[in-house]
N, C-alpha and C positions, 0 to 999 in steps of 0.2 A: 489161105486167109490168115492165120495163126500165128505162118510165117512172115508174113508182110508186116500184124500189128507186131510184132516181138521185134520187127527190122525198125520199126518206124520210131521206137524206144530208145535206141540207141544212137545217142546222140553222138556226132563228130567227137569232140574233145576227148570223151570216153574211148571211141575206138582206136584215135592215134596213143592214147595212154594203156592201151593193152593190144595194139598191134609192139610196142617198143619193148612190152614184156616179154614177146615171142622170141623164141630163140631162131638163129637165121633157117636151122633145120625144120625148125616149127611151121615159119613162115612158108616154104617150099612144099611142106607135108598141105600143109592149110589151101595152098593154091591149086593142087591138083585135085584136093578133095572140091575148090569149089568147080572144077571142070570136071567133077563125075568119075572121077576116076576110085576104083578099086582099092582096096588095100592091097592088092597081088600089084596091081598097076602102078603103083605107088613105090610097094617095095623095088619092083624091077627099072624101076626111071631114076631112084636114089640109090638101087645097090645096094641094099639094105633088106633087113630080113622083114619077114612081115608081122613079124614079132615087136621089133621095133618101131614099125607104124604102130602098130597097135598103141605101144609106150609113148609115141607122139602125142596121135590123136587125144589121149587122155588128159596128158599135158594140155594139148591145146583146150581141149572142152570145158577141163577147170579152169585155166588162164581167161578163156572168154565167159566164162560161165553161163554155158550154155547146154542144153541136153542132149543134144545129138549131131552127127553130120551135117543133116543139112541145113540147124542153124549156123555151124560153124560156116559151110557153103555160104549161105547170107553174108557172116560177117566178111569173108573172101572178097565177096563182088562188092559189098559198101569202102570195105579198106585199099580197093583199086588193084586188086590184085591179079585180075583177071584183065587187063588192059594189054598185057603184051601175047604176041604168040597165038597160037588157037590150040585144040585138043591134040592137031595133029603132031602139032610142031614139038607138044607137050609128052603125050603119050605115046612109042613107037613100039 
């Protein structure tokens, strides 16, 4: 519930004005985070350490300013990012 009133806040305008902040890595990080994926999972689909998800995600949570994964998850699915592909196609 929490998360739906906190989705329901965030209006369009606002999220294409801080989806364009995201850097394109951000954007990548932020889309598998909204498919449930890992930080381990993450790091091994971008080849990257999980170190550096970690430095992502941060990024990303201040840029949307939001408190945790699965708002950022929310912001994923409202910013249309989760429209191509499925988990499988995503995480291998």
């Amino acid at each position: 519930r929490l998360v739906s009133d906190w989705s329901s806040d965030v209006c369009s305008s606002d999220l294409i004005a801080v989806m364009d902040a995201l850097t394109g890595r951000e954007r990548e990080v932020l889309r598998l985070i909204g498919f449930g994926a890992s930080n381990r999972e993450i790091a091994a689909k971008l080849i990257i350490s999980e170190h550096t998800v970690k430095s992502h995600l941060r990024s990303i949570l201040t840029k949307l300013n939001v408190r945790n994964r699965q708002q950022a998850a929310v912001y994923a699915v409202r910013a249309g990012l989760m429209q191509e592909n499925n988990l499988k196609n995503i995480i291998k």
